[in-house]
N, C-alpha and C positions, 0 to 999 in steps of 0.2 A: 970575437965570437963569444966569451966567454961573459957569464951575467945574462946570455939573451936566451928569452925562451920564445918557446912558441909561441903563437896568436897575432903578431905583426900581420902577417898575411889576411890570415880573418879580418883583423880591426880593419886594414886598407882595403880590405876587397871591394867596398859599395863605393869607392872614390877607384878604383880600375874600371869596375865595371860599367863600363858607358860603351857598349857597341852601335853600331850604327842599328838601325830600326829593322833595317830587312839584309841578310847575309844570307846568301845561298848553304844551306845545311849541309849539302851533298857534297861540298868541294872542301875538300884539305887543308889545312892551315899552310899559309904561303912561307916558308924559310926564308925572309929577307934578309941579304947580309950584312953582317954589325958596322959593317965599310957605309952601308948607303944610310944606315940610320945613322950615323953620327953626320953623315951630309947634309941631313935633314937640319939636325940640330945645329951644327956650324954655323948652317945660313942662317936661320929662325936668329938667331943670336948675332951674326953679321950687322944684320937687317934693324936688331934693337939698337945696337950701339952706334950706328947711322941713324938712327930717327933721333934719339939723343944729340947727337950731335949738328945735324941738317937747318940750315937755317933759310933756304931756299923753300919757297912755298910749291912750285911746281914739282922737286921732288921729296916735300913732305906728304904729299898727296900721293904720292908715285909708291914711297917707303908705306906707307899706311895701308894701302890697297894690297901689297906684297905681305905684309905681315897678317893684316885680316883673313888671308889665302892659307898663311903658312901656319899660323895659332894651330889650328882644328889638325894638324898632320903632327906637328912638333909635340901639341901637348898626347896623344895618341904613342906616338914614340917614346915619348919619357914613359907614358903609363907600363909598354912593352920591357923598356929600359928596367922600372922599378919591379917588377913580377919578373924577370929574368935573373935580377940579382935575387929578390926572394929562392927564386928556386938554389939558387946553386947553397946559400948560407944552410936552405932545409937541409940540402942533400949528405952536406957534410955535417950537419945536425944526424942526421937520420945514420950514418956509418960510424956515430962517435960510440964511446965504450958505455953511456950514460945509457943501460936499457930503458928507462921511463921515457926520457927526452929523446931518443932514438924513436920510439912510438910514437908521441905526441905527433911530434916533426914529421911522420911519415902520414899522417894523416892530412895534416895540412897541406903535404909536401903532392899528395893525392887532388885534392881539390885545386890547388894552381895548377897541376898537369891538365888537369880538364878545363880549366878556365884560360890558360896562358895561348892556343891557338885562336880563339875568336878576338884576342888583344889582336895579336898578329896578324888576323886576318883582315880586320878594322885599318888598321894601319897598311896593308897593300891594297885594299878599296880605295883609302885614299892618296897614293901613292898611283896605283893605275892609271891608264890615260882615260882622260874621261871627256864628253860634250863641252866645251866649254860656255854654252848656250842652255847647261844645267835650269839655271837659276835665273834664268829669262823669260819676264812674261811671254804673249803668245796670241798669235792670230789665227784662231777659228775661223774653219770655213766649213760646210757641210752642204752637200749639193746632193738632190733627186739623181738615181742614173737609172738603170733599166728597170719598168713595172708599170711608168705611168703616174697615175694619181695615187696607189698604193704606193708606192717609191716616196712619192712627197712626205705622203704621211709617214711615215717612216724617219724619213729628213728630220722632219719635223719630233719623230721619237726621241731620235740620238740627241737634238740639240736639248730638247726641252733636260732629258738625263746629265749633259751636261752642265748644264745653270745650275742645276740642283746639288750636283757634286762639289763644284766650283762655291754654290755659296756654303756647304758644308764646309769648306777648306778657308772662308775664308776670304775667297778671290773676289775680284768684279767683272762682271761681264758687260762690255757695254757692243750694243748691237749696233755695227758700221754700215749696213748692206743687206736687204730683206727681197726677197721678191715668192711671195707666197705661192701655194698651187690653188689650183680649179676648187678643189673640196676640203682644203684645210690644209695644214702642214705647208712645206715651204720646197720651191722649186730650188733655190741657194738662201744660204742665209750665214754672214759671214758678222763676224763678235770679235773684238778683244780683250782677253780675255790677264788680267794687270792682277800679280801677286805675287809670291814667293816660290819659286821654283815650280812655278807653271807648265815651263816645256819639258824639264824635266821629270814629270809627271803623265805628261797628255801626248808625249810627242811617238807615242809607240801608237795612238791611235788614228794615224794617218794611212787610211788605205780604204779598201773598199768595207764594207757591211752588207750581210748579206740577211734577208728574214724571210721566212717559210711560215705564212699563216695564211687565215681564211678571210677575205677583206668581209667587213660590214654588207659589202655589193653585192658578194657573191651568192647567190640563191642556193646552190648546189652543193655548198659546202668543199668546196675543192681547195685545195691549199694551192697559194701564189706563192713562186717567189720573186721578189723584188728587192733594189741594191739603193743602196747611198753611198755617196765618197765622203768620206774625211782628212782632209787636210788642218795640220797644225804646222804653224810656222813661230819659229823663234823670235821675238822683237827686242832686240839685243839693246840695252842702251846705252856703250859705250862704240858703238860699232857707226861706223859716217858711211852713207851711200850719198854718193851724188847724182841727184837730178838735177838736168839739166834743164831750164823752161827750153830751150831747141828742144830737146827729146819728149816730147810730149803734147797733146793734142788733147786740151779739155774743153767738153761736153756738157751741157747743162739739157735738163729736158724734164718734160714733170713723172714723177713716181705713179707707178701701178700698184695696185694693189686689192683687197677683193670691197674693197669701199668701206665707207663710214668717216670718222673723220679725223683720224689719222690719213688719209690720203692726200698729199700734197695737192693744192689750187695753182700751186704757180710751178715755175721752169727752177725747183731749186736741187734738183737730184743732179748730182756731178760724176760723169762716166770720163776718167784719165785714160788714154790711151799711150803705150811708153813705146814710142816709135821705131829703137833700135831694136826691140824686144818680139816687139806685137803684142805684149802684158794688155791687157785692157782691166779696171778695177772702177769700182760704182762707188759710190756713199751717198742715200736716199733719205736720208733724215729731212726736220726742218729746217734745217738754216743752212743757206749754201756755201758759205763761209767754211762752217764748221763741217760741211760732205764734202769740201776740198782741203781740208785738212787731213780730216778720216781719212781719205781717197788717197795721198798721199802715203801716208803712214802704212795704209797695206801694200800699195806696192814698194814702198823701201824693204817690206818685210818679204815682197815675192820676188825682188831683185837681190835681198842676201842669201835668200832658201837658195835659188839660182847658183848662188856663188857658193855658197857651203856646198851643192853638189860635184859642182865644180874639181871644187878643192877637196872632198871627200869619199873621191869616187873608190880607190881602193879599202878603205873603210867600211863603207854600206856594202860593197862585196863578200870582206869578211866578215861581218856581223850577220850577212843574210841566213846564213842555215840558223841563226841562234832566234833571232829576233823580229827578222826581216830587213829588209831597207829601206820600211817606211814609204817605199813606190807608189801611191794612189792606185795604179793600175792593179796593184798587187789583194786578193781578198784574204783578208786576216781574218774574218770572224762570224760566226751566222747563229742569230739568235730564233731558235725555233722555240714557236709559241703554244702547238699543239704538247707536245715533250715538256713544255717550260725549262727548255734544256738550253744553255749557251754554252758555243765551243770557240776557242781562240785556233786558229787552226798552225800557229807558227811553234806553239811550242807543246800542240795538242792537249791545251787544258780544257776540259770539260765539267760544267757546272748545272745546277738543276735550281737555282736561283734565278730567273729571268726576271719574275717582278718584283725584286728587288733592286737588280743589279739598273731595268731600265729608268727606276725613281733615283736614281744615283746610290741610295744608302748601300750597295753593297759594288759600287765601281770597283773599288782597292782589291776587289777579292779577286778580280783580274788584272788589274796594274803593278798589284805588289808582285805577282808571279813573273809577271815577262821585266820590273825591276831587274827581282833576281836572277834571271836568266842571263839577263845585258852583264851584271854585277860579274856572276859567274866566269862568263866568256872576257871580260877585262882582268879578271885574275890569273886565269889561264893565259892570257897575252902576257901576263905580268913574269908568272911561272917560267913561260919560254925565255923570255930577255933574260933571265936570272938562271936559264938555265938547270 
């Protein structure tokens, strides 16, 4: 101790400070015990000196994936680790007989107290149980429900807001499956939608949509309402589903659609039927090859949603009152256009942003909220394990 003064903590503070992007503000710094942080590190460390050593390619591949996973939590943990010993040297700085350095130190010693919980908290976010389907592209689907031809149009809203977010972020959207409405917009229209933590971003927007405006039609002025569903599905790609060609029933037939010449001439639009299921999935592109590919690939993705629900039914139970359970049937959100008012109804946020939020530029300003809300409610599971 002796020789050291203050400012360590200052110098180091902009190499702590790395919190995750969105942390629920309302929630408490989680107490993790110094027992599970050094578990953390153990392994992180096991895991080095195994890869060092590993000369087998199957589990160099294996140790590599495990350490890419565990970096982001270990190095989070030392950050904790290194501000926790800061605190204690201030503290016994701040009770020494040195009045000058007894002040300095308590100043500093001030600023780690308020900075040392959002380490903490960083570290039991990532520590939480979390999606493991995060960080998994993502199959769009968005389908007309009750309204009609106002419905489609609508349809047609959400996806177009979509694309537009998606290439603000970076992602691609490539469209699998179209089938337009009578006056514009699209009766389904299913995308996959390939990037970096896609689902984890999009997967809260699976449910109904509900809009209260005045159609173009209506002469009277009278506000509709009308609904679209959205569905997102995870497309995991370390995850094997087996189709069987037995289980399945493919379909060739030609594409509809409102003409021009994008409308298929020949029988190359491919309808899979998955036989044990009753799943039925389209891909209406040019090339039938390649709509039996697509065609595939959504239902691998609508035979693991399947099995994630499966396997995750007490789960989306507990999450329901935070988040919802992502149920289709379930209506999260209704953007009225008279008001230009948009409400999420799961976690009651209400915004006056509509034409923005439906050009995509202001999506986040609903997805970072119900983030944090999920975030929240996994710290809180975290809190009870821990007691």
């Amino acid at each position: 101790m002796q020789g050291r003064s203050p400012g360590g903590w200052r110098g180091r503070r902009e190499a702590l400070d790395n919190p995750s992007p969105i942390l629920p503000e309302a929630n408490p710094s989680v107490r993790l015990p110094q027992a599970r942080l050094d578990q953390v590190l153990d392994r992180f460390r096991e895991i080095e000196a195994r890869m060092e050593a590993a000369t087998d390619g199957t589990e160099i591949v294996r140790l590599s994936k495990e350490h890419a996973e565990l970096k982001p939590v270990a190095d989070a943990v030392m950050n904790v680790q290194r501000a926790r010993s800061e605190r204690d040297e201030l503290e016994e700085m701040a009770a020494s007989g040195d009045a000058d350095m007894a002040e300095m130190a308590k100043d500093e010693l001030q600023a780690l107290s308020e900075h040392l919980p959002n380490l903490e908290r960083e570290v039991a976010l990532l520590l939480a149980p979390k999606d493991k389907d995060e960080n998994a592209s993502a199959i769009l689907e968005v389908r007309a429900g009750t309204g009609g031809d106002e419905a489609a149009l609508f349809a047609g809203d959400l996806f177009r807001m979509y694309q537009r977010y998606a290439q603000s972020r970076g992602w691609r959207v490539e469209i699998d499956s179209v089938s337009e409405g009578e006056v514009g917009g699209y009766k389904e229209i299913i995308a996959s939608v390939s990037g970096d933590g896609v689902f984890g971003r999009m997967k809260f927007e699976s449910g109904v949509h509900r809009v209260q405006r005045v159609p173009e039609t209506e002469a009277g002025g009278r506000i509709h309402t009308s609904a679209a569903t959205v569905a997102v599905l995870p497309e995991p790609e370390d995850v094997e589903i087996e189709i069987r060609d037995a289980d399945i029933r493919v379909d060739t037939y030609r594409s509809s659609g409102a003409g021009g010449q994008h409308v298929n001439k020949t029988d190359s639009a491919v309808r899979i039927t998955h036989l044990p299921t009753g799943i039925v999935v389209t891909s209406s592109e040019k090339s039938q090859h390649q709509n039996r590919a697509r065609a595939l690939k959504v239902l691998q993705a609508r035979l693991y949603e399947q099995q994630r629900d499966a396997l995750d039914t007490a789960r989306a139970e507990n999450r329901k009152s935070q988040v919802g359970s992502g149920d289709r049937s379930e209506r999260i959100r209704t953007y009225n256009f008279p008001q230009g008012r948009i409400t999420d109804h799961r976690i009651n946020l209400t915004l006056y942003n509509l034409p923005k939020v439906l050009e995509g530029e202001a999506l986040d300003d609903v997805i970072n909220p119900l983030i944090a809300e999920d975030q929240a409610a996994r710290l809180s599971a975290l809190e009870d394990e821990f007691g």
